[in-house]
PDB file with SEQRES, HELIX, SHEET and CRYST1 records, atoms N, CA, C and O in Angstrom:
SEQRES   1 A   68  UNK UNK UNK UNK UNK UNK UNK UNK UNK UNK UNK UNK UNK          
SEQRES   2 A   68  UNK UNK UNK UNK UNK UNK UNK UNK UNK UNK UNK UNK UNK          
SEQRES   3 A   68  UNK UNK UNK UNK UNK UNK UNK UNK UNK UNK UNK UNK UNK          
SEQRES   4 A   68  UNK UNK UNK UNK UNK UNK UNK UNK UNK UNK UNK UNK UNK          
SEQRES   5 A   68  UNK UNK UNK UNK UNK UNK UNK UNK UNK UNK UNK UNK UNK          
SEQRES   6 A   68  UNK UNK UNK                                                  
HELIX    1 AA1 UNK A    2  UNK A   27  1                                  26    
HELIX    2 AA2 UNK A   35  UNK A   65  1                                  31    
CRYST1    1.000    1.000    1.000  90.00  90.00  90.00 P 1           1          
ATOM      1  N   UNK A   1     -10.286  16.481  -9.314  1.00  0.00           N  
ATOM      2  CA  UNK A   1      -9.934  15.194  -8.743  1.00  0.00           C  
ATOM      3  C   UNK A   1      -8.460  14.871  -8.994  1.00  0.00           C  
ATOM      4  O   UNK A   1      -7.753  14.494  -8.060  1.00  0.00           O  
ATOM      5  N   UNK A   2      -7.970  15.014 -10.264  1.00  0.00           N  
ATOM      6  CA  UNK A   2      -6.678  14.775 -10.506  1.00  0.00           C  
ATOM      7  C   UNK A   2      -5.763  15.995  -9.345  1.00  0.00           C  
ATOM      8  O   UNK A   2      -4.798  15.475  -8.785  1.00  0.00           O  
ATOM      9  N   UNK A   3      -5.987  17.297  -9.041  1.00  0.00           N  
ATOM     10  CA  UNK A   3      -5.156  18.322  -8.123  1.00  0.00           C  
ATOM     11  C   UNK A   3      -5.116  17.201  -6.886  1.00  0.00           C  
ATOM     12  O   UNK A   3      -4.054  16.778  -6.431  1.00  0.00           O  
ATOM     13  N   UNK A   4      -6.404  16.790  -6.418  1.00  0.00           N  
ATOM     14  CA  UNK A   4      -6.373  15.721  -5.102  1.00  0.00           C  
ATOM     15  C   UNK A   4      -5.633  15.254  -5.305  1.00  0.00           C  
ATOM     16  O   UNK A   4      -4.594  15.619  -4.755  1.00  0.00           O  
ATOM     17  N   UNK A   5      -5.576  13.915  -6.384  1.00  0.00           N  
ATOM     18  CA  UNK A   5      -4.516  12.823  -6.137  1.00  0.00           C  
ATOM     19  C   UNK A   5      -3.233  13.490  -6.172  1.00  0.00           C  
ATOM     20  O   UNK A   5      -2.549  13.344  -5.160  1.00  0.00           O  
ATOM     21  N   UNK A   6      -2.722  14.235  -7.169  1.00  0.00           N  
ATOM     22  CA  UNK A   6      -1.330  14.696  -7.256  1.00  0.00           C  
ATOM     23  C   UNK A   6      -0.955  15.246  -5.797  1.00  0.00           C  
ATOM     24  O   UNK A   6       0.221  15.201  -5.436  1.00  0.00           O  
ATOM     25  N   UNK A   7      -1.854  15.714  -5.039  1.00  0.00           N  
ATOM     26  CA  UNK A   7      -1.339  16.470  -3.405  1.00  0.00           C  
ATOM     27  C   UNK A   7      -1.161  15.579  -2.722  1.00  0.00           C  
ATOM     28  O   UNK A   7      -0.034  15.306  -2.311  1.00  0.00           O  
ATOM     29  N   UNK A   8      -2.581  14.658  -2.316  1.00  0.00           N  
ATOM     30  CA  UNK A   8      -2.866  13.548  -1.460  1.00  0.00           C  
ATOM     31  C   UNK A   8      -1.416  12.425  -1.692  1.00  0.00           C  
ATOM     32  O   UNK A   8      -0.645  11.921  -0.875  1.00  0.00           O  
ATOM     33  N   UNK A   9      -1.504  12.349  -3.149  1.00  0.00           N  
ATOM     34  CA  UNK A   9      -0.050  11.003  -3.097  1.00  0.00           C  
ATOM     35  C   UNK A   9       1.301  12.079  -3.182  1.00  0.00           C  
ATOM     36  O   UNK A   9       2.396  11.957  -2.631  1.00  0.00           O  
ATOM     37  N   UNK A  10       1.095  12.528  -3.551  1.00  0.00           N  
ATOM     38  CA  UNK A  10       2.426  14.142  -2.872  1.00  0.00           C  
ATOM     39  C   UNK A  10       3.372  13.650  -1.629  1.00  0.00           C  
ATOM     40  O   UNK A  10       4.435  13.110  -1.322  1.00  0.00           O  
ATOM     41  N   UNK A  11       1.766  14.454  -0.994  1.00  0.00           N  
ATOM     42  CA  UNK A  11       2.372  14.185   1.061  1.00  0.00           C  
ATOM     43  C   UNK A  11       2.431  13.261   1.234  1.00  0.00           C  
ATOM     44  O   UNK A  11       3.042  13.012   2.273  1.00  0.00           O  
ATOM     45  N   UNK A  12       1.900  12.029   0.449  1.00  0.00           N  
ATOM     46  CA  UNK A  12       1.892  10.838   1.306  1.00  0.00           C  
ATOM     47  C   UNK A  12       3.577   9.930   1.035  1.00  0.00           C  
ATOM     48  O   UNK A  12       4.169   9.097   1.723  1.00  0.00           O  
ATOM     49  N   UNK A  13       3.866  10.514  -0.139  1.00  0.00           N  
ATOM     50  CA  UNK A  13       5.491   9.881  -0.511  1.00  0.00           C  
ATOM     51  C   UNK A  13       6.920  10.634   0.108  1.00  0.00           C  
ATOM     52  O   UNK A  13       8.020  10.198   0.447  1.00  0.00           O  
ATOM     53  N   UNK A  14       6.159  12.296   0.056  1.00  0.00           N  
ATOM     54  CA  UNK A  14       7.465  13.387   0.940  1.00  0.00           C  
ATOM     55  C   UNK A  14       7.333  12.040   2.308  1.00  0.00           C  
ATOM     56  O   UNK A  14       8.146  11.166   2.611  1.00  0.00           O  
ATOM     57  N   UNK A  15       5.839  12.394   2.943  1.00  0.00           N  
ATOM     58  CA  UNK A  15       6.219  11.059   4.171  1.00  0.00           C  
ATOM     59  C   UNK A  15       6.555  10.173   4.476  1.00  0.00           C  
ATOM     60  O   UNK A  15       6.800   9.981   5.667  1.00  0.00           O  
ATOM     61  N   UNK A  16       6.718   9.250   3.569  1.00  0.00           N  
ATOM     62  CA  UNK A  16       7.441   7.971   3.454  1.00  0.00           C  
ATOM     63  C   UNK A  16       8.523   8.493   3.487  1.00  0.00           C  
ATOM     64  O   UNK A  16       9.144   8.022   4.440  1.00  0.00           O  
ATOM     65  N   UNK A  17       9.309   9.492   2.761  1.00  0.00           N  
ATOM     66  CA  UNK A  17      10.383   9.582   2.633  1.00  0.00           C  
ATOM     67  C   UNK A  17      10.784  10.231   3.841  1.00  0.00           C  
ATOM     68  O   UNK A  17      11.873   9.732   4.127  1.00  0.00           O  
ATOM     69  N   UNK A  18      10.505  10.993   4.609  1.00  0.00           N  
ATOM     70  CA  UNK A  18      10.959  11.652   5.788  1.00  0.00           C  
ATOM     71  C   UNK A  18      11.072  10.193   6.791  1.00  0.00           C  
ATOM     72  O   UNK A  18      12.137  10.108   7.402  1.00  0.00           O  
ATOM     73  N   UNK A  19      10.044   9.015   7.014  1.00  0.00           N  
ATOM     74  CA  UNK A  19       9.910   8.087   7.483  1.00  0.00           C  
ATOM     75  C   UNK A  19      11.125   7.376   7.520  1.00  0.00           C  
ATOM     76  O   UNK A  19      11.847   7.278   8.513  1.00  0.00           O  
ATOM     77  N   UNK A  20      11.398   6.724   6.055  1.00  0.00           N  
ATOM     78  CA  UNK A  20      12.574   6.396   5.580  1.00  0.00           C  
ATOM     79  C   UNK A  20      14.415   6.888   6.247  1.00  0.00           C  
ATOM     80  O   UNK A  20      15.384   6.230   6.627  1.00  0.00           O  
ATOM     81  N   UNK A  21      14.161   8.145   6.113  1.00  0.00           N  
ATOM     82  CA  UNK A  21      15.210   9.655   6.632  1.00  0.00           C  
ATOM     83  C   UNK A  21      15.200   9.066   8.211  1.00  0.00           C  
ATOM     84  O   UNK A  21      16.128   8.390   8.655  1.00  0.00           O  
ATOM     85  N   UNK A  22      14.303   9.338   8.791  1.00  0.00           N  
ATOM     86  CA  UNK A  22      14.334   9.426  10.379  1.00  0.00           C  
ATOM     87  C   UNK A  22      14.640   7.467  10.712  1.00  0.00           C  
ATOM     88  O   UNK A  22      15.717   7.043  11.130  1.00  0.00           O  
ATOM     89  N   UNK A  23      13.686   6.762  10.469  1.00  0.00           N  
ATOM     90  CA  UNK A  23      14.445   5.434  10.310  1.00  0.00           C  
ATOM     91  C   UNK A  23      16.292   5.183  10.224  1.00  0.00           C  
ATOM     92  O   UNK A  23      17.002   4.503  10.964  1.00  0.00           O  
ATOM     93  N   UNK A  24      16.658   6.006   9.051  1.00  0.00           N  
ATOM     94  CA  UNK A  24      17.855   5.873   8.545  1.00  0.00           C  
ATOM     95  C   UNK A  24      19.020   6.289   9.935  1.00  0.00           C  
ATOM     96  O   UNK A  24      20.060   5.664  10.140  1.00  0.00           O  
ATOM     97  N   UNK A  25      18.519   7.510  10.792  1.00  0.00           N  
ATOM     98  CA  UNK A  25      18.620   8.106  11.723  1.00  0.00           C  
ATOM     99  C   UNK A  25      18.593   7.424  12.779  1.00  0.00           C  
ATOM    100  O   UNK A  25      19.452   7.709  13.613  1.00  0.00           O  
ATOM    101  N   UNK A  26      17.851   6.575  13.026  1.00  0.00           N  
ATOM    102  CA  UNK A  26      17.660   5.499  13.941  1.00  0.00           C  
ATOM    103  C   UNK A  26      18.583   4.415  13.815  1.00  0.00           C  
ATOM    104  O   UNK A  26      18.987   3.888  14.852  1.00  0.00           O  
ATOM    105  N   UNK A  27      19.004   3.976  12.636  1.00  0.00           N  
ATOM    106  CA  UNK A  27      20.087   3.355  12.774  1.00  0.00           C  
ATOM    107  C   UNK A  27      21.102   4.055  13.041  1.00  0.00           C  
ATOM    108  O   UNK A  27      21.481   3.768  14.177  1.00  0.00           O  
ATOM    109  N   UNK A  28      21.577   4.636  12.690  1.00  0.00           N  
ATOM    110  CA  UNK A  28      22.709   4.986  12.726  1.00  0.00           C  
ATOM    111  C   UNK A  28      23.115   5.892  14.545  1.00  0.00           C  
ATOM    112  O   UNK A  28      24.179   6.373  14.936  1.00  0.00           O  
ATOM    113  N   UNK A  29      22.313   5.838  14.960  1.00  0.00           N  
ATOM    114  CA  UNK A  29      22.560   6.634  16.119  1.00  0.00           C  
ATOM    115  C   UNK A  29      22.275   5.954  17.196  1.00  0.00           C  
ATOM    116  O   UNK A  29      22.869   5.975  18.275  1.00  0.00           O  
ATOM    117  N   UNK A  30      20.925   5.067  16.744  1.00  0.00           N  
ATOM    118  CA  UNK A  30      21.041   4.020  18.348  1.00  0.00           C  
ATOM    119  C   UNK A  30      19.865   4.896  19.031  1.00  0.00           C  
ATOM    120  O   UNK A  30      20.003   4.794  20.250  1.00  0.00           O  
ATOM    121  N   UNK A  31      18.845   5.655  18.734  1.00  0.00           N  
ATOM    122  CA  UNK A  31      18.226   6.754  19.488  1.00  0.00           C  
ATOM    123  C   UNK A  31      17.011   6.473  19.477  1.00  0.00           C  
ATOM    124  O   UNK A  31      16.509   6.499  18.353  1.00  0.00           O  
ATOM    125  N   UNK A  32      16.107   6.121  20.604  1.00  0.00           N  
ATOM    126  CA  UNK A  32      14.455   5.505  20.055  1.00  0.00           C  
ATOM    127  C   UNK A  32      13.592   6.232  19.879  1.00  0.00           C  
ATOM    128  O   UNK A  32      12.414   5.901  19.745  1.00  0.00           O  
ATOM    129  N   UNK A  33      14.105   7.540  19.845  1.00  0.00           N  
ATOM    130  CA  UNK A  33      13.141   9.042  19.395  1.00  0.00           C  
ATOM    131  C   UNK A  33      13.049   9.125  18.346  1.00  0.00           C  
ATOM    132  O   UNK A  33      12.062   9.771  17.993  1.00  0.00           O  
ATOM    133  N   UNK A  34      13.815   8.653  17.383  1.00  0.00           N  
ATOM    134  CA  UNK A  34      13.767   8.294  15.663  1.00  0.00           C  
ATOM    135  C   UNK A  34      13.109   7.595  15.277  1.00  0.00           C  
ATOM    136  O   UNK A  34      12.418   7.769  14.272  1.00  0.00           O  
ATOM    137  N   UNK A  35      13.142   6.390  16.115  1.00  0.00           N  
ATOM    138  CA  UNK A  35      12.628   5.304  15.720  1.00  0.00           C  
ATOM    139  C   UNK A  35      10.898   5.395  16.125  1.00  0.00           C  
ATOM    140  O   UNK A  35      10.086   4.625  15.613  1.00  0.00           O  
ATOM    141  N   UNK A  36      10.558   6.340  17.004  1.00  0.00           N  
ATOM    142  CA  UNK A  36       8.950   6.233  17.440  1.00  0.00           C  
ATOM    143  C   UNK A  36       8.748   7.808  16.562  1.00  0.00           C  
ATOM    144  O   UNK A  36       7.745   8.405  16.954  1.00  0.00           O  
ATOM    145  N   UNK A  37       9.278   8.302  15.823  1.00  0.00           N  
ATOM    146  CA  UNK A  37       9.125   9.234  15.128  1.00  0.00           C  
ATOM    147  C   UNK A  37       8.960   8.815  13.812  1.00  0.00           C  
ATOM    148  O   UNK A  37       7.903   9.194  13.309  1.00  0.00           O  
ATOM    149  N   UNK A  38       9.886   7.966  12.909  1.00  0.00           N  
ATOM    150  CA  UNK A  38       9.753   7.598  11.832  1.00  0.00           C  
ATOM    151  C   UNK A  38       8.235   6.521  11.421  1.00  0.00           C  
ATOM    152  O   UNK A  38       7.657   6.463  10.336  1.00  0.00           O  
ATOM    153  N   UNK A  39       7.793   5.515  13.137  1.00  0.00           N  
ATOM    154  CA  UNK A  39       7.069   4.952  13.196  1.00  0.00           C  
ATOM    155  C   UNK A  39       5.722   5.710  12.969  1.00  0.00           C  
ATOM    156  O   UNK A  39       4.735   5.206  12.434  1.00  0.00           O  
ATOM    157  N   UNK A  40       5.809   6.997  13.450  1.00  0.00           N  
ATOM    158  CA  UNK A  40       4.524   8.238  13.041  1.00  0.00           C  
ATOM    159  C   UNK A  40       4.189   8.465  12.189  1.00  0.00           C  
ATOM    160  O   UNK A  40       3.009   8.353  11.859  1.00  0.00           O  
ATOM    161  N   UNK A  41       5.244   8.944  11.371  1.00  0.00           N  
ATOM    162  CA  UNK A  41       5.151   9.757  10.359  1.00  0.00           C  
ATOM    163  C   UNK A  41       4.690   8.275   9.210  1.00  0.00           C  
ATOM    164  O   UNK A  41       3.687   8.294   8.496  1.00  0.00           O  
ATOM    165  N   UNK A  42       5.372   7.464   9.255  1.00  0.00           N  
ATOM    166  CA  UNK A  42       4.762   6.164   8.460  1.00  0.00           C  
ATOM    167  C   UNK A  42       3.079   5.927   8.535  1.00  0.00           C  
ATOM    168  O   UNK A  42       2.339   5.672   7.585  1.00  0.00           O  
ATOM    169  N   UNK A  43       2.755   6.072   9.787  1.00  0.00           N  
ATOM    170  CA  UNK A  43       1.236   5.912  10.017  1.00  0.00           C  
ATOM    171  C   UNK A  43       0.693   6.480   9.215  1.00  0.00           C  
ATOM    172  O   UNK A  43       0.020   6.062   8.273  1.00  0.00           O  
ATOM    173  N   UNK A  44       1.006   7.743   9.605  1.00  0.00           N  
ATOM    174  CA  UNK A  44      -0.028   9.071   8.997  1.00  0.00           C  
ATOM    175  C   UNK A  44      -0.151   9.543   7.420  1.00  0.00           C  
ATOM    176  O   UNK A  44      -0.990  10.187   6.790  1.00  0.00           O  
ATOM    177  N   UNK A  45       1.686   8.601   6.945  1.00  0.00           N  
ATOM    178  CA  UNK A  45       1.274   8.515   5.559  1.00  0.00           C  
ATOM    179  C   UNK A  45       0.226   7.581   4.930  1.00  0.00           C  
ATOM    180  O   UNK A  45      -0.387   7.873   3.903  1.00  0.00           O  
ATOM    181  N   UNK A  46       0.016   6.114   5.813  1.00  0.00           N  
ATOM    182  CA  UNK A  46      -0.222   5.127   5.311  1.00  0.00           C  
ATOM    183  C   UNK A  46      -2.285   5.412   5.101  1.00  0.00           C  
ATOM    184  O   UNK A  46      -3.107   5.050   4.260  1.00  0.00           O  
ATOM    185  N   UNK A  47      -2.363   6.406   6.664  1.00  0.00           N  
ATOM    186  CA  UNK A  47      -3.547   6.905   6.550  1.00  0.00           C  
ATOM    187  C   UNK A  47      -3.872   8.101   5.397  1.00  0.00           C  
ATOM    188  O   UNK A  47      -5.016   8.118   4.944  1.00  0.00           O  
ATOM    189  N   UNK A  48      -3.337   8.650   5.129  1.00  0.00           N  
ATOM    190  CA  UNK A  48      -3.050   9.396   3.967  1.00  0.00           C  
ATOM    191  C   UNK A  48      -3.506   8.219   2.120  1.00  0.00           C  
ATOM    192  O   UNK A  48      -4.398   8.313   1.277  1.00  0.00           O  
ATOM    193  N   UNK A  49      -2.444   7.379   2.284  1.00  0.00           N  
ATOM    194  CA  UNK A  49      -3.015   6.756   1.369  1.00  0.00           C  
ATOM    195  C   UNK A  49      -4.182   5.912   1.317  1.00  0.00           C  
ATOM    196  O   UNK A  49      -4.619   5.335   0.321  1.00  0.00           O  
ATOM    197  N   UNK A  50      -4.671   5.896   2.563  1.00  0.00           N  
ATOM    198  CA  UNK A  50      -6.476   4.863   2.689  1.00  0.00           C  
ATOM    199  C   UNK A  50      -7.479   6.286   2.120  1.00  0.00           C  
ATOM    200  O   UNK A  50      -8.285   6.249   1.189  1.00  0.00           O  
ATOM    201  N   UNK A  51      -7.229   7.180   2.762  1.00  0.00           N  
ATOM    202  CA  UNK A  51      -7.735   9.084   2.108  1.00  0.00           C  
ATOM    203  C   UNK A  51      -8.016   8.990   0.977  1.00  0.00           C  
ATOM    204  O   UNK A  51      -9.139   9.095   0.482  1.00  0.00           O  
ATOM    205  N   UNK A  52      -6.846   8.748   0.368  1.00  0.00           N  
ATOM    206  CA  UNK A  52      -6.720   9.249  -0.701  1.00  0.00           C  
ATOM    207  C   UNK A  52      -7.668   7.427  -1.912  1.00  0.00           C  
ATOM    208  O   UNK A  52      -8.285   7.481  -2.975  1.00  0.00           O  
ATOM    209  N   UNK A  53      -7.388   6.425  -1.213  1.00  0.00           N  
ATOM    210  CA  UNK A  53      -8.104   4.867  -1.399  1.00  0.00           C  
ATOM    211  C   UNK A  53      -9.572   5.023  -1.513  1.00  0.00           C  
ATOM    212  O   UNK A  53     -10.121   4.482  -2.472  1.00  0.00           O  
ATOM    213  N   UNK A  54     -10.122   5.543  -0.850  1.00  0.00           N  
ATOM    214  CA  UNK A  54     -11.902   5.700  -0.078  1.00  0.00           C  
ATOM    215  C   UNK A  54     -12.289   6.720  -0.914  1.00  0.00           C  
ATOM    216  O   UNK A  54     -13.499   6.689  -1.139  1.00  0.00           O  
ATOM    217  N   UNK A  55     -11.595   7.763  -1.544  1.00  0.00           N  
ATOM    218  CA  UNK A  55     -12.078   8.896  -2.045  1.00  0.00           C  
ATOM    219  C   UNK A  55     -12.197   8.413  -3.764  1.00  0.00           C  
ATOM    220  O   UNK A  55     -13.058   8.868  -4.517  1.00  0.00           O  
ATOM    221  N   UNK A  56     -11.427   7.678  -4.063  1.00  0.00           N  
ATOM    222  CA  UNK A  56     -11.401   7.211  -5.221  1.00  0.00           C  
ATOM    223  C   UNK A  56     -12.580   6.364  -5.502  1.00  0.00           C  
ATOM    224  O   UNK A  56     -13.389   6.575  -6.405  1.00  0.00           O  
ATOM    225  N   UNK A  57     -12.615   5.228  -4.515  1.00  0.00           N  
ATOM    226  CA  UNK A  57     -13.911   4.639  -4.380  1.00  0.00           C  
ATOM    227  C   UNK A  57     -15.143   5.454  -4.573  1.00  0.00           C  
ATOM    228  O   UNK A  57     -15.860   5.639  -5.556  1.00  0.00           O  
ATOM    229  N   UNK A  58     -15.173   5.835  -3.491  1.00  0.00           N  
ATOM    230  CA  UNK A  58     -16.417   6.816  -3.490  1.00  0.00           C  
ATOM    231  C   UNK A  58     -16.994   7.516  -5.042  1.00  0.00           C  
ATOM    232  O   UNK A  58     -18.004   7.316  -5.717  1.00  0.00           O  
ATOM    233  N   UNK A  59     -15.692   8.500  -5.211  1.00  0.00           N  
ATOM    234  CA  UNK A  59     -16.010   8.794  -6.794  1.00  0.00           C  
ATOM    235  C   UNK A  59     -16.308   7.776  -7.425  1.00  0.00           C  
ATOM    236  O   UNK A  59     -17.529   7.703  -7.564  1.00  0.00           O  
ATOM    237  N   UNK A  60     -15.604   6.702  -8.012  1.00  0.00           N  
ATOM    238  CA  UNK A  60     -16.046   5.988  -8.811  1.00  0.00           C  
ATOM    239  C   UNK A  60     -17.370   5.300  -8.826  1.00  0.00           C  
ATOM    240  O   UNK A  60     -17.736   4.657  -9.811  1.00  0.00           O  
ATOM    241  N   UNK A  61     -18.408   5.481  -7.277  1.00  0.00           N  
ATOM    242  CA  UNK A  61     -19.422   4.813  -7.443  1.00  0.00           C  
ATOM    243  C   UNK A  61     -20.325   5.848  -7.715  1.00  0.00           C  
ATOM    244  O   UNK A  61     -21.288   5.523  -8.410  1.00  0.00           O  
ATOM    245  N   UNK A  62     -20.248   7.187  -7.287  1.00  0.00           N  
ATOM    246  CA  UNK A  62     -20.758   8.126  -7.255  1.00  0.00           C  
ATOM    247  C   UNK A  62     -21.126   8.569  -9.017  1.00  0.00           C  
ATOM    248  O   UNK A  62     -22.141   9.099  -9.469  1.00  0.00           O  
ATOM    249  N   UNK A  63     -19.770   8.077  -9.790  1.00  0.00           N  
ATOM    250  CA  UNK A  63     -20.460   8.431 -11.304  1.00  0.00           C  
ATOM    251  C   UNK A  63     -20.690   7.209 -11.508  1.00  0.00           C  
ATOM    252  O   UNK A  63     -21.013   7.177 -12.695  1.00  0.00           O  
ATOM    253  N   UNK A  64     -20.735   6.040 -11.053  1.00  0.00           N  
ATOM    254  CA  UNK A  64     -21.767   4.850 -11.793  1.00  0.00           C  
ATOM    255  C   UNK A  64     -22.709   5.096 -11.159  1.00  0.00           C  
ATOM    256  O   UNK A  64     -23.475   4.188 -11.483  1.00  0.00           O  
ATOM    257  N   UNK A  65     -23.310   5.815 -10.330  1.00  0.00           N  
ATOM    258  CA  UNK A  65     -24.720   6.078  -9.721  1.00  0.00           C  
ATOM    259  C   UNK A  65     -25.468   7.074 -10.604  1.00  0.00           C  
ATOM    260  O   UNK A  65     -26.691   7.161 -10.716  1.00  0.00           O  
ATOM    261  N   UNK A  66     -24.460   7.875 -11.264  1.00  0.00           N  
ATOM    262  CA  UNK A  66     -25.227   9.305 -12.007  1.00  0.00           C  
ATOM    263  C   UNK A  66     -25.039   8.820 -13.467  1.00  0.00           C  
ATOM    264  O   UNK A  66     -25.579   9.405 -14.405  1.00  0.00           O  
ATOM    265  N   UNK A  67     -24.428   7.973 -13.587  1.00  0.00           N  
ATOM    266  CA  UNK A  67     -24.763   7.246 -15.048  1.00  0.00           C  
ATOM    267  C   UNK A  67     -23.640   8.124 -16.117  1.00  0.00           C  
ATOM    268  O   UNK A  67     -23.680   8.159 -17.347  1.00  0.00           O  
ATOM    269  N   UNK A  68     -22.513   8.894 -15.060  1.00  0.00           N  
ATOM    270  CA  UNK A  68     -21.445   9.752 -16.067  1.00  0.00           C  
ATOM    271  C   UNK A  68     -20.197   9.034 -16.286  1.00  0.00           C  
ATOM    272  O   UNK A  68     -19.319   9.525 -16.995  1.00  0.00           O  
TER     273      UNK A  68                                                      
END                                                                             
């Protein structure tokens, strides 16, 4: 469980940060291909961190169900 989180919140911060990057790109250039690109890659992190939200849940009810 701990390899999960360390990957899952991994990709999900490289993505923010590429988000961030291509945003940064968008200013500076005036270009709305950055800007609907950085808007992506933000999503898919943000879905990334609900992934990685739900799975935690889950575990945690899963060992108050088995009593571990």
């Amino acid at each position: 469980m701990v390899i999960f989180s360390w990957v899952v919140l991994g990709l999900a911060g490289l993505l923010l940060l590429f988000s961030g990057l291509s945003w940064g790109i968008f200013i500076a250039n005036e270009d709305s291909d950055w800007r609907r690109l950085a808007v992506k890659v933000f999503r898919f992190s943000m879905v990334l961190v609900l992934l990685f939200v739900n799975v935690m849940i889950y575990a945690h009810i899963v060992s108050g169900l088995g009593g571990t």
